[in-house]
N, C-alpha and C positions, 0 to 999 in steps of 0.2 A: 244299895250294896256298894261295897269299896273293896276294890282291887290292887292289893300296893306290891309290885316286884323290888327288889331290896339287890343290890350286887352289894357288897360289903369288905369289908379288907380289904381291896386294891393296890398292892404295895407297891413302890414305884421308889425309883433313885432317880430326882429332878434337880435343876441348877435354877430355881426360884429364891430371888431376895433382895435386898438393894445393897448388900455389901458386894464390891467384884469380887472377893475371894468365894461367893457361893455360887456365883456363875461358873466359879472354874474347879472349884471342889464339891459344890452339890450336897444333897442330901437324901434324908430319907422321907418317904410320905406316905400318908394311906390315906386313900380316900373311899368314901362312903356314900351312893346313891339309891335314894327313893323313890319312884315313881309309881302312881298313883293314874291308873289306867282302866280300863274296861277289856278284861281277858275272857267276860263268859263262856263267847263262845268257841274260844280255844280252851278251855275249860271242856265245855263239853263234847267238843270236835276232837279234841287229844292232835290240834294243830298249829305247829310252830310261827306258819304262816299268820296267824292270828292272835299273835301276843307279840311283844319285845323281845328279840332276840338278846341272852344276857353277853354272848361275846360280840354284838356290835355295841352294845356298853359300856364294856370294859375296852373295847378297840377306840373308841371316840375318849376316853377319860386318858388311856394311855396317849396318846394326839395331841391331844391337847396337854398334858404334863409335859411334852415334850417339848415344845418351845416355851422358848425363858420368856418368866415376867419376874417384875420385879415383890408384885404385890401376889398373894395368892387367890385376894381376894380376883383379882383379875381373873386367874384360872378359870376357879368357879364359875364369875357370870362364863367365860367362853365355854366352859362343861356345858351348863344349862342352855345357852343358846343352839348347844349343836343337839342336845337331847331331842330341844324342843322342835328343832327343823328335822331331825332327821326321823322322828316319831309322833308323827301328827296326833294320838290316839294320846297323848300324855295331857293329862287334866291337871296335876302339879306336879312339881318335881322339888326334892331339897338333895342339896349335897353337901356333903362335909369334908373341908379335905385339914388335915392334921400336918404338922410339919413335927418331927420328932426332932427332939436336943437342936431347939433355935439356938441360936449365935445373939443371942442375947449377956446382960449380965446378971449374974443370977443361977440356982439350980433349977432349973424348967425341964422339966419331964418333956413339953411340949405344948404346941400353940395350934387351934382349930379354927377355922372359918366354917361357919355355916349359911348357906343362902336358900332360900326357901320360895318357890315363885308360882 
């Protein structure tokens, strides 16, 4: 059986890039978390204690958005690293994070990293 918790849209205004003007003007982002766990028996227990809590998910992704890196992929692995330490019960994790109207040249809707581990 697979048990996958999903936090989703996570919008966030971060200063990730390697131009300085994004460090100091910033952007927009959403990022996207899967984890892939064993919830049965908070399933059947109807206990919090015994699942992933989705706002220390969303508290660790906002954390880490918050110190600048250049790369997003950087982010990611630290998302994943903290998921992984701080929820021992995680059997995989994938995240997505999106950077909306990159500073690129060109019309781009937008640019995703995705890491899957």
């Amino acid at each position: 059986m697979r048990h996958i918790i999903e936090v989703n849209g996570i919008k966030l205004y971060a200063f990730h890039g390697c131009l300085n003007e994004e460090g100091m003007i910033g952007g927009n982002y959403v990022v996207d978390v899967m984890l892939n766990t064993n919830f049965h028996d908070a399933a059947i227990e109807d206990n919090l204690q015994k699942t992933i809590d989705y706002v220390f998910v969303n508290k660790i992704v906002e954390e880490e958005m918050e110190i600048r890196s250049k790369l997003i992929e950087h982010v990611g692995h630290r998302i994943i690293q903290r998921l992984k330490s701080s929820f021992p019960t995680i059997e995989s994790v994938r995240v997505k994070i999106t950077k909306i109207s990159p500073p690129i040249n060109g019309n781009v809707e937008n640019v995703a990293i995705i890491i899957e581990e």
